[in-house]
C-alpha positions as CSV (number, residue, x, y, z in Angstrom):
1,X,51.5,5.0,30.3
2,X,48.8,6.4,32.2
3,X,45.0,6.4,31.0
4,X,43.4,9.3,29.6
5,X,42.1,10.8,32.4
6,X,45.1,10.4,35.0
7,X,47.0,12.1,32.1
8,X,44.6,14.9,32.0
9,X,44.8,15.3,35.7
10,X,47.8,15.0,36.1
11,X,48.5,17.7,33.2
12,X,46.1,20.1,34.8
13,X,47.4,19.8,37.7
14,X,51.3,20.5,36.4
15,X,50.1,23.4,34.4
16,X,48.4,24.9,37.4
17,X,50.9,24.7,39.8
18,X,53.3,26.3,37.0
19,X,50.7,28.9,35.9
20,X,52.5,32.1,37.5
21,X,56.3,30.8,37.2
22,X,57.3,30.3,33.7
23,X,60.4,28.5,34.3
24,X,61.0,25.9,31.0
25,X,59.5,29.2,29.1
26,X,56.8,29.3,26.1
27,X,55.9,28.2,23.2
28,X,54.4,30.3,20.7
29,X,51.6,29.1,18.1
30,X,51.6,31.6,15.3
31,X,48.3,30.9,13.7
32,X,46.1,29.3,16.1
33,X,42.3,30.0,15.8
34,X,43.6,32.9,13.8
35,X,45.8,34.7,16.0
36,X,48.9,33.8,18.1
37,X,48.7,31.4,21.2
38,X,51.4,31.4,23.8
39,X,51.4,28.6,25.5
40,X,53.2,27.7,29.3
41,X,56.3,25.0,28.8
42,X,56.3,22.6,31.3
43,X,58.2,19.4,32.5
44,X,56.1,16.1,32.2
45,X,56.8,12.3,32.7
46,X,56.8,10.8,29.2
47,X,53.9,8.2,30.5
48,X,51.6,11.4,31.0
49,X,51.8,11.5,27.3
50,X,49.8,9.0,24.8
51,X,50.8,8.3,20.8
52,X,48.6,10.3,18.3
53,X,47.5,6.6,16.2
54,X,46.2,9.2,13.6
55,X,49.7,10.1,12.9
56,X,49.5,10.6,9.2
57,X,53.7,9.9,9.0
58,X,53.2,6.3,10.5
59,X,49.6,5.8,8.6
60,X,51.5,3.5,6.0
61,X,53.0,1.4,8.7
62,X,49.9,0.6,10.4
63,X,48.9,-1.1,7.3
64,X,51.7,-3.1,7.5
65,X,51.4,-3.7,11.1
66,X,47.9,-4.9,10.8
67,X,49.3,-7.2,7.7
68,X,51.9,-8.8,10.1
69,X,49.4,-9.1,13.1
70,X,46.3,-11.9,12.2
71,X,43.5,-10.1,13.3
72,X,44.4,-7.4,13.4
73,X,42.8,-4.1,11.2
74,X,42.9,-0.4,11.1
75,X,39.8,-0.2,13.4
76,X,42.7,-1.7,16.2
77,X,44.3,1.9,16.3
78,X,40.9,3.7,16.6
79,X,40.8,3.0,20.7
80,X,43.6,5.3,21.2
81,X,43.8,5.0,24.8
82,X,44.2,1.2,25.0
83,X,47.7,-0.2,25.9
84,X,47.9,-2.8,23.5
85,X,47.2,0.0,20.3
86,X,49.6,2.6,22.1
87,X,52.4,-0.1,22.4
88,X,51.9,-1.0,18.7
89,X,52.3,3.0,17.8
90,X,55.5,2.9,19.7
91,X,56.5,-0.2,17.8
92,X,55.8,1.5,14.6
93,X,57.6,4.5,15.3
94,X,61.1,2.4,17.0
95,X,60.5,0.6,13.4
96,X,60.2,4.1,11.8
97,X,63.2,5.6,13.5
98,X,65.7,2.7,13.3
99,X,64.6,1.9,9.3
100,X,63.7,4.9,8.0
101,X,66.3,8.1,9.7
102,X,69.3,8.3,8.6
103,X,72.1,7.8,11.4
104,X,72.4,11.0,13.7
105,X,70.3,13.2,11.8
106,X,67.5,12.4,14.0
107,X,69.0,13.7,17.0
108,X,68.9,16.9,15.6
109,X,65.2,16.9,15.8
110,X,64.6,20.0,18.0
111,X,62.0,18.0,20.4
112,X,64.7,15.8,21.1
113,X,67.6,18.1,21.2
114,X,64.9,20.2,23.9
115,X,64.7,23.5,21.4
116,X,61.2,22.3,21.6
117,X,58.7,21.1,23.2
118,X,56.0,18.1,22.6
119,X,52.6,19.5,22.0
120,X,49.9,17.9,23.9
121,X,45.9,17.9,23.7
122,X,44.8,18.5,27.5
123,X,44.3,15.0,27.6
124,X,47.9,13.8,26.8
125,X,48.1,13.1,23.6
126,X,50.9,13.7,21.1
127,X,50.4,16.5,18.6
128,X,53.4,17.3,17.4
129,X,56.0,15.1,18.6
130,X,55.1,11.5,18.4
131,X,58.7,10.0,16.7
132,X,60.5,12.0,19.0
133,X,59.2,10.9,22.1
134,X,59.8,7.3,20.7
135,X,63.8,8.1,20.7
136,X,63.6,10.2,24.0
137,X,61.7,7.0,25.4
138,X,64.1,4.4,24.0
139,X,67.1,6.5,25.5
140,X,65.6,6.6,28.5
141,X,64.9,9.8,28.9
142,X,61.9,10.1,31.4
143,X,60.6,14.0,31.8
144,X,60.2,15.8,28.3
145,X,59.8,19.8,27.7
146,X,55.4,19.9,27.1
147,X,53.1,22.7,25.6
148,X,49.4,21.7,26.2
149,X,46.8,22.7,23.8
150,X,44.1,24.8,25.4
151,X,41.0,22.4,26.9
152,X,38.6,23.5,24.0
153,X,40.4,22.5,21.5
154,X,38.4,20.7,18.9
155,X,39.2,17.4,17.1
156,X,39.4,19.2,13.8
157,X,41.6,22.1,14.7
158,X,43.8,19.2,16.1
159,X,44.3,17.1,13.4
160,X,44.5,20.5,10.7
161,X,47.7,21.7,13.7
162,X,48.8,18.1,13.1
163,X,48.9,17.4,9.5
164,X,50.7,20.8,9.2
165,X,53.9,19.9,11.2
């Protein structure tokens, strides 16, 4: 996985040069500040993309993690961009998908069937998506279908987008 700010270069960089050619098509927000938000769909490598640890699906397994792991405590998942927390969120969600999905149902998911794309803050991290990039990532599959969140986009109205999907 990149760090944040390779991510968010590399992002900005993907988005501009797809900017007047919307070849994977869009992805339409229907209440976003309000209004509706289009946004460009583009093809990323999955390291460009960080786990959200604020994930509230997965918030019952970090408890558990930080049971199994001495020393470790909730404030471990607050550094978001550090490799060690990230690999522990990807632990959590293989945990989640191979315990707690039933059987094929999960590849139904519409992220990992391509129907949809991961959202993505500008900086790389997962919005809506996070247990599907898990499977696509354990299958090996390496460039995913992206929507980025505009630039400006606050904390809050990421984590209210969030906890609604």
């Amino acid at each position: 996985m990149l760090r944040e700010q390779e991510r968010a270069t590399k992002i900005a960089l993907e988005l501009e040069k797809n900017k007047n050619n919307a070849q994977y098509g869009t992805y339409t927000l229907p209440n976003w500040r309000g209004s509706q938000l289009t946004l460009l769909v583009i093809m990323l490598d999955n390291n460009c993309m960080a786990y959200n640890t604020s994930d509230p699906r997965s918030a019952s397994m970090r408890f558990q993690y930080c049971r199994q792991h001495s020393g470790a405590d909730l404030s471990f998942f607050q550094n978001r961009n550090d490799e060690d927390v990230q690999k522990a969120q990807e632990e959590i969600l293989q945990y989640m998908v191979k315990n707690r999905y039933f059987g094929e149902a999960i590849l139904e998911n519409p992220v990992v069937r391509g129907r949809e794309p991961v959202l993505l803050t500008a900086k790389g991290y997962i919005v809506k998506g996070n247990v599907s990039v898990a499977i696509l990532r354990e299958i090996g599959e390496k460039n995913l279908y992206c929507a980025v969140l505009p630039e400006d986009a606050t904390d809050d109205e990421i984590k209210n987008f969030s906890d609604a999907y």
